[in-house]
Every structure is written in structure tokens, then in C-alpha cells.
C-alpha positions, 0 to 999 in steps of 0.5 A: 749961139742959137740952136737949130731947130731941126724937125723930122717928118715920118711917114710911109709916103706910099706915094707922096701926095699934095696934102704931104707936100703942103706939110713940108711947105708948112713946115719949112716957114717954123724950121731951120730943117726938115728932113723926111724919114720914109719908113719901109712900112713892111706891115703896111704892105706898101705899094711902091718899094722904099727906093721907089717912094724916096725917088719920088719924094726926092723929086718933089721937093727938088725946089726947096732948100733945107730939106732932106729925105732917109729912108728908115727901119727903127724907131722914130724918135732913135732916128730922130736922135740920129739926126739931132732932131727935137721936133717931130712933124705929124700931119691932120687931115681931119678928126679921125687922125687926131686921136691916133696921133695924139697916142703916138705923139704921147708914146714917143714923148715917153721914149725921150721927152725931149722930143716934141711933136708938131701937128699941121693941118694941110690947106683944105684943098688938099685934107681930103688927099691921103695915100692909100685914097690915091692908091686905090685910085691907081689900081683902077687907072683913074685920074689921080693927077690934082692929088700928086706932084707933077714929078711924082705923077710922071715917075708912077706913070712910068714904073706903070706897076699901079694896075698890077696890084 
């Protein structure tokens, strides 16, 4: 009997973006399961509600199978235990994530090492893209339509609240 490899994708997901997206993609050809843990992330001051960015993030994986989305407040690798995740997902976009993820990779090894962290590089296309890159976009009302799913897009469009803040 072969176990499930089970992986966990934390992250704030303020808003989910293609460069996260890709990730999953990426993600689903290694593992059984992927399942994408959206932080509440109130020292982060995030722009969308944790309802708000599960609802998006629900609708952009709509299409895959083995993927699930939880919203969470504790500390990742609890959540992963949780779950029966052994594997935990970090993306990099470029040399200045690295060091910052390889610390907290290293930090939630030593509170259970048997958890492991994977880290994937998004398609060049997309490792430009992050969050807060599309939210400062937002605020401005500025095209940010190359840089999100269509459903995520339409859903930002539509809780119209991105100029308000």
C-alpha cells in the first residue's frame, strides 16, 4: 500500500494571482493532493477578507481535481498535521524570496521534521507577479487583468472595494 503524498500550500493569497496558480499546476504533477491553506494574515493588513480571497481561490481552481482550499489561524505545520500533510508547497520568484523561505522552511522543519518543504519556481511568465504588486495595482484602478484568473478578476471587479483603500 502506497501512501499519499499529501502537500499543503500556505499563504496569504491577497489576491491569488497567476504566479500561485502556476504553483498549484506545478504542484498537482508531484502530488496525490494539494490542498491550499489561506492564512487570515491580520499583521499583513490584508486587502480582501479571508472569506473573500477563499471565494477567489476556490474559483480559480474550479477545473482541478485534487485540490482543496481552508482558511487557517495557527501554525502551519499543526495545520499540516491536521491534514496528514508531509509536504509543505513555498514558492520563488526570485533571489530575494529565497533566504526568507529558506528560514521558515528550516523553523517548521525543527517544530516536526517530518515535514518537508518544496520549493517551485512559477513559469518566467509569471515570477514578476506577486500580491501586493497586483494590489498596489488595484488601488489605482489600473489593468491588472494578465496578472489574475478570469474568475478572480470578475469577483475583485465585483466587491468594487480595491480604489477604496
Amino acid at each position: 500500500m502506497t501512501t499519499r503524498k499529501i502537500a499543503l500550500y500556505p499563504g496569504t493569497f491577497d489576491p491569488i494571482t497567476n504566479g500561485h496558480f502556476d504553483i498549484i499546476e506545478r504542484a498537482l504533477n508531484l502530488f496525490d493532493e494539494v490542498i491550499i491553506a489561506i492564512a487570515i494574515s491580520v499583521d499583513k493588513k490584508p486587502m480582501f477578507t479571508l472569506e473573500e480571497r477563499i471565494q477567489m481561490t476556490k474559483k480559480a481552481i474550479k477545473g482541478l481535481q485534487n485540490v482543496s482550499v481552508v482558511g487557517f489561524d495557527n501554525l502551519t505545520v499543526e495545520l499540516a498535521k491536521e491534514h496528514k500533510a508531509t509536504i509543505l508547497i513555498r514558492g520563488l520568484r526570485a533571489i530575494s524570496d529565497f533566504e526568507y523561505e529558506l528560514q521558515l522552511g528550516y523553523l517548521n522543519n525543527s517544530l516536526d521534521d517530518s515535514i518537508e518543504t518544496v520549493y517551485l519556481m512559477p513559469k518566467l511568465k509569471h515570477a514578476f507577479i506577486s500580491s501586493s504588486s497586483v494590489r498596489n495595482l488595484l488601488k489605482f484602478n489600473a489593468k491588472t487583468e494578465h496578472l489574475l484568473p478570469k474568475e478572480v478578476q470578475k469577483i475583485i471587479r465585483s466587491i468594487n472595494k480595491c480604489t477604496l483603500r
